[in-house]
C-alpha positions in Angstrom: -4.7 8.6 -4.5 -1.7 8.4 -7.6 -1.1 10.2 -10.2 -5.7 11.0 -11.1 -5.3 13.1 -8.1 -1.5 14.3 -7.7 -2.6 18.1 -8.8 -5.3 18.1 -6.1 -4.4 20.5 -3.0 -3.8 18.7 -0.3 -3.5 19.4 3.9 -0.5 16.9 5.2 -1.5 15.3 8.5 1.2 13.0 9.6 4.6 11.9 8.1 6.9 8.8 9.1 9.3 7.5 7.2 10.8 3.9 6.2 7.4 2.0 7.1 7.7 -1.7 5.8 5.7 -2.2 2.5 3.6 -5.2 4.3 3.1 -5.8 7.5 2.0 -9.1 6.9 4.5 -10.6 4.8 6.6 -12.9 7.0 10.5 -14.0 6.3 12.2 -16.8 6.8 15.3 -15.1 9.0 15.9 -12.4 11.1 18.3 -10.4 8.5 15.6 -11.1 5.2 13.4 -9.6 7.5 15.2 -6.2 8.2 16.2 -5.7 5.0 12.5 -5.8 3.4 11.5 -3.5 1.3 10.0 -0.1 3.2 8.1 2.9 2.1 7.7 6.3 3.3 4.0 7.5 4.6 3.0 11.3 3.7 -1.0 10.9 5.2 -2.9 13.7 3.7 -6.2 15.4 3.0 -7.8 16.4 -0.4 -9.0 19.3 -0.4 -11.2 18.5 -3.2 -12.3 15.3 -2.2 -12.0 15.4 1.7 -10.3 11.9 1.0 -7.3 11.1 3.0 -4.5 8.8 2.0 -0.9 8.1 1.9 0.6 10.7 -1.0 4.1 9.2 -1.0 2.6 5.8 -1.5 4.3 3.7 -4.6 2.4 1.4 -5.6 5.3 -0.6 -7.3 6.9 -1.8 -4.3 4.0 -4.0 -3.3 3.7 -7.6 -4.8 2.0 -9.8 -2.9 2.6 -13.5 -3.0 2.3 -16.8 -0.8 4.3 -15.3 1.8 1.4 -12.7 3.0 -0.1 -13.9 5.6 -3.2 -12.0 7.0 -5.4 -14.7 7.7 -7.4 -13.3 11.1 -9.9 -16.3 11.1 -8.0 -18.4 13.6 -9.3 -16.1 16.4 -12.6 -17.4 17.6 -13.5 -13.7 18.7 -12.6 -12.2 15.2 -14.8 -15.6 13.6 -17.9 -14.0 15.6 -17.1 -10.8 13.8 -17.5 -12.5 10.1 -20.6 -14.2 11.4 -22.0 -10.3 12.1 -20.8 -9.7 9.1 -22.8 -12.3 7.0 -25.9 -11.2 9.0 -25.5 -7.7 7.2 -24.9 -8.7 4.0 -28.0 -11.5 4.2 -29.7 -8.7 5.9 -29.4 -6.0 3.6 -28.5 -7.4 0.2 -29.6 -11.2 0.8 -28.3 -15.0 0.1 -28.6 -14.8 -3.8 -26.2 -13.8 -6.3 -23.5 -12.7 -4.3 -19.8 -11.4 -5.6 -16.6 -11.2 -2.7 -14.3 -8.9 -4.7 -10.5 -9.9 -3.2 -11.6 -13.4 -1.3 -7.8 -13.6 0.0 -7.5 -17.6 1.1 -11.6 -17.8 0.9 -12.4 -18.1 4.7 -15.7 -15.6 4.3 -16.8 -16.8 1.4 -16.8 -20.9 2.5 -18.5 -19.2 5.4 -21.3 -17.6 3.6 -21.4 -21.2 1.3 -22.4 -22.9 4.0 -24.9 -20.7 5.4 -26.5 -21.3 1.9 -25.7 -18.2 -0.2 -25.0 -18.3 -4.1 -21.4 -16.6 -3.5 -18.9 -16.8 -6.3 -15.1 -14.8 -5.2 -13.0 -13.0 -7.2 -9.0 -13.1 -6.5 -5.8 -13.2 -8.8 -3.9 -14.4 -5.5 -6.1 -17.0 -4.7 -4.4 -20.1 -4.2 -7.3 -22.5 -3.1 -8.9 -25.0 -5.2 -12.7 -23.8 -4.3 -14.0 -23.6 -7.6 -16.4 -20.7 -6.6 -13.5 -18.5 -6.5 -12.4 -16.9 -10.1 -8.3 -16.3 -10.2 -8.7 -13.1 -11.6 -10.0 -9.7 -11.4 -14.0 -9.0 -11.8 -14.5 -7.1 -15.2 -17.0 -6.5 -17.7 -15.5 -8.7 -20.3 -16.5 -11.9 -18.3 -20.1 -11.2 -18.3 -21.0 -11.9 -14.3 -23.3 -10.1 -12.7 -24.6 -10.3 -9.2 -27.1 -8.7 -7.1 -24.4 -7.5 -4.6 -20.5 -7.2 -3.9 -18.9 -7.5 -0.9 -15.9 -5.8 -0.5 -14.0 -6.6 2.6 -10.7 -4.7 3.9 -9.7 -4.5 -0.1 -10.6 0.0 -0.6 -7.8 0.5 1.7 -5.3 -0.9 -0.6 -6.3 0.7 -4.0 -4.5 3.5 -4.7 -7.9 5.4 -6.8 -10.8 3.7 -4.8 -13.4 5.9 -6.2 -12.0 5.1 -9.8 -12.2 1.1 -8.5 -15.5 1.5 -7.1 -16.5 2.8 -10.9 -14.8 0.0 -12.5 -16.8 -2.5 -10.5 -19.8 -0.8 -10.9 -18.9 -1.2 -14.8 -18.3 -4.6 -14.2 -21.9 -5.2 -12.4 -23.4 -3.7 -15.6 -23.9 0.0 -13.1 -26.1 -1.3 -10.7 -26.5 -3.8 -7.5 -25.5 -3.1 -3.8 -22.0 -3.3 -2.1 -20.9 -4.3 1.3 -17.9 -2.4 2.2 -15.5 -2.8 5.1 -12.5 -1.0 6.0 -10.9 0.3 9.2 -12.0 3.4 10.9 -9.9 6.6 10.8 -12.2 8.5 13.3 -11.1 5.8 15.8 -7.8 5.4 14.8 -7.5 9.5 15.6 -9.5 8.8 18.8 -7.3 6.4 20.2 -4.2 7.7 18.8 -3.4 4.6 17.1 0.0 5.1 15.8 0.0 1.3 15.4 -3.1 1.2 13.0 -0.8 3.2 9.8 0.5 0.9 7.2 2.3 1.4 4.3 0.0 -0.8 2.5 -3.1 0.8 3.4 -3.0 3.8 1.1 -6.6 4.9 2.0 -8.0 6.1 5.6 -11.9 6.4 5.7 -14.3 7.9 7.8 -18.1 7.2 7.3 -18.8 10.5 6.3 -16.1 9.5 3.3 -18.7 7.3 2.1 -21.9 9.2 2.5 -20.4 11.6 0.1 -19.3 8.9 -2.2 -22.7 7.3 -2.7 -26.3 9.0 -3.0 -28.0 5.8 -1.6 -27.0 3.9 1.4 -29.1 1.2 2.9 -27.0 0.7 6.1 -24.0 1.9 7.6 -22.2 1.4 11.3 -19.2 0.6 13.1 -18.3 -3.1 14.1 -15.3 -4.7 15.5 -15.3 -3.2 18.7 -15.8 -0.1 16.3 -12.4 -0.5 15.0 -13.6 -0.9 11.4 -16.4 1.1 9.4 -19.0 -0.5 6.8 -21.2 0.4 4.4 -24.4 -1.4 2.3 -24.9 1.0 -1.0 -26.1 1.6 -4.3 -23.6 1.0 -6.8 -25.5 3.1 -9.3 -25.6 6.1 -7.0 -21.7 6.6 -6.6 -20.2 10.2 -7.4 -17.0 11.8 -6.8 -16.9 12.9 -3.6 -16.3 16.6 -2.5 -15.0 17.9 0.5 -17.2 19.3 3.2 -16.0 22.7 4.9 -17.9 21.5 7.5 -16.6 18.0 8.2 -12.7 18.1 7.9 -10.2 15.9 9.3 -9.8 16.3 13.0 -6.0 14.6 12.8 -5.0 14.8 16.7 -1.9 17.0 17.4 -0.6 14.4 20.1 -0.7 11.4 18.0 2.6 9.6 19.3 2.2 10.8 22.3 1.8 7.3 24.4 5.1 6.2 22.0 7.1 8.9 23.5 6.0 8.2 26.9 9.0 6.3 27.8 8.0 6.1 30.8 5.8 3.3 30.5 8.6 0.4 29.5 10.9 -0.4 32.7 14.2 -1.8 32.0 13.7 -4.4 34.6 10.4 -5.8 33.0 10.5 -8.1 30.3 7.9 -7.7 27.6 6.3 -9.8 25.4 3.7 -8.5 22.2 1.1 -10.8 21.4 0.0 -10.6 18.0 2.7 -11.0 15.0 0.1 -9.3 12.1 -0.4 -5.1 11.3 -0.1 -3.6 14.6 2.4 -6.0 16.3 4.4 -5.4 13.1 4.4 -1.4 13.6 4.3 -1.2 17.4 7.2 -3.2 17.8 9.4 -1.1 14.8 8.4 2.1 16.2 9.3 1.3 19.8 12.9 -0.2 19.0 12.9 3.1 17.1 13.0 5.2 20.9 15.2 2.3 22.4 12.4 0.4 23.9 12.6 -3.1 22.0 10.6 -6.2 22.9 11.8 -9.6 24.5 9.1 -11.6 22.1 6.1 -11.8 19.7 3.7 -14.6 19.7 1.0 -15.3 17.5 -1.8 -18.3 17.2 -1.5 -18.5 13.7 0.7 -21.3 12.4 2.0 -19.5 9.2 3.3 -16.8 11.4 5.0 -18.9 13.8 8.9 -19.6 13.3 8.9 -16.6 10.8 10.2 -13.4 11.3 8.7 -10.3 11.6 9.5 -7.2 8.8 11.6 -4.7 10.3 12.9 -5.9 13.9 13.7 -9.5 12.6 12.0 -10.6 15.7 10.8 -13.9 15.3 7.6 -15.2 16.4 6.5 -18.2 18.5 3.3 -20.0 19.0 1.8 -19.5 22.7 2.9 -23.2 23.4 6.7 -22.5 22.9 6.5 -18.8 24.1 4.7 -19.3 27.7 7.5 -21.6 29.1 10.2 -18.7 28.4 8.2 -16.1 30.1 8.7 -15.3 33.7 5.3 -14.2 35.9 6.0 -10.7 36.0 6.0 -10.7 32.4 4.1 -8.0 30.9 2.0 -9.2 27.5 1.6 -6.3 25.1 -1.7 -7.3 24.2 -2.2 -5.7 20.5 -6.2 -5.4 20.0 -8.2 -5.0 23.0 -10.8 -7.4 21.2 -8.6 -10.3 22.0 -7.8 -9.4 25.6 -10.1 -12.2 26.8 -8.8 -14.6 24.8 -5.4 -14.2 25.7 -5.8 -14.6 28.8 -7.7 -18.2 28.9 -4.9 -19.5 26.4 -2.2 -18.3 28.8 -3.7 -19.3 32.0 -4.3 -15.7 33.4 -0.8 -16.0 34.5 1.0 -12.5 33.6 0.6 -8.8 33.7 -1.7 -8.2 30.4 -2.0 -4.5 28.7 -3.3 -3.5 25.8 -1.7 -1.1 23.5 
């Protein structure tokens, strides 16, 4: 959580080193590629705060620019998820006087635009010509206010998040709801999902996290195939949070253990990961790291395609150019279960298919 909470006690729960900085930045060739920067990840618990987050995390070596690329909206199945999304927030905050704090390329909020809600978005990076969407960061000086915020898969990155969540609520003159979204730690322990830690995402958060962040929440659930957490609360109620003796991190012992099965990749097999983004990006690092490297990585999402993943260098190919190259024994490395369906109509149902 930086340097507000470096004198805090902390509990380390897992350690791996040399983690590229983004997952989602692509490179234009394979040697770029494996010589991007990289990080080291120190994942612990405060033990005054019951928050857990990545202590070695710097935030210096992050700068994003045109080359990130973590637009997920080109998956039909992950579409439906933003239309559940937009039910919430319409739901429990409704259509009027709506903020997006960090709209990325402003898919979500054109979405909730043409389901009729006064949305504005908030993004430095934005590089769309919307002109709903502010190029900068929301602060008190510019005199907006809105009856909610939505805050979508932006906590994770913030090195303080409870000292961001302040600064908004400072910014929305210390009151309105929030809509908050992040992944879900409890399933990432659950399904020991070495795959799901990024250097990027500095914050891990359970929904108890958040219950003892805010005195008044509205809603709260799991979506996403309960891959990711969210939230509808009181900005006005949000207080330091303090760890609870009786609700600590259960951080599972075996966590790597299906990466050290190396059993489970044959020699004779060739192997293909579909899905160039976050855990395509990790999966495929950590398993060249115990000798088991992939053949190939596609992706349906153009900017990804002819660029090279950080790390391996492996290059990624769009399911037209990659299916020809692939024998029928081929086994796809399917990298969210969500998608599995999916997969399988684009490539004919015509390989061996696992997810990860």
């Amino acid at each position: 959580m930086g340097t507000a909470m470096s004198t805090s006690p902390t509990k380390q729960l897992y350690k791996i080193q040399q983690l590229p900085v983004f997952q989602n930045r692509m490179y234009d060739t394979a040697t770029e590629a494996r010589l991007c920067p990289k990080g080291d990840m120190m994942l612990v618990e405060n033990l005054e705060t019951g928050l857990v987050y990545n202590e070695a995390f710097a935030p210096h070596l992050l700068e994003y620019d045109k080359h990130y690329q973590n637009e997920q909206a080109v998956s039909p199945f992950f579409r439906k998820h933003l239309d559940s999304v937009a039910e919430i927030v319409e739901r429990a905050i409704g259509k009027e006087s709506i903020i997006e704090i960090g709209c990325g390329k402003g898919f979500f909020l054109e979405m909730l635009a043409a389901r009729g809600f006064d949305v504005t978005g908030f993004d430095p990076a934005y590089e769309g010509s919307d002109t709903r969407v502010i190029k900068q960061y929301f602060t008190p000086e510019l005199g907006i206010q809105a009856k909610g915020l939505v805050l979508r898969h932006v906590l994770e990155h913030i090195q303080n998040p409870v000292a961001f969540l302040s600064r908004l609520r400072q910014a929305n003159g210390g009151c309105g709801k929030i809509y908050i979204e992040v992944p879900c730690f409890d399933w990432i322990c659950a399904h020991r999902a070495w795959f799901d830690i990024f250097y990027e995402h500095v914050n891990y958060f359970r929904l108890s996290d958040f219950h003892r962040m805010f005195g008044v929440i509205h809603e709260c659930g799991h979506l996403f195939g309960d891959q990711y957490l969210y939230v509808v609360a009181e900005l006005s109620s949000l207080r330091v949070p303090r760890l609870d003796p009786n609700d600590r991190v259960n951080f599972p012992e075996d966590f790597l253990q299906s990466l050290e099965d190396k059993g489970k990749n044959s020699n004779d097999r060739q192997y293909a990961i579909w899905g160039g983004s976050s855990k395509g990006v990790i999966f495929a690092l950590f398993k060249e790291r115990v000798g088991q490297s992939v053949n190939m990585v596609i992706d349906i999402n153009p900017a990804k395609q002819g660029k090279y993943l950080p790390a391996t260098g492996l290059r990624v190919y769009s399911p037209e150019k990659a299916l020809p190259l692939l024998s029928k024994n081929t086994t796809i490395l399917i990298m969210n279960a969500n998608y599995m369906e999916e997969i399988k109509k684009m490539s004919f149902n015509a390989y061996v298919y696992r997810t990860i």
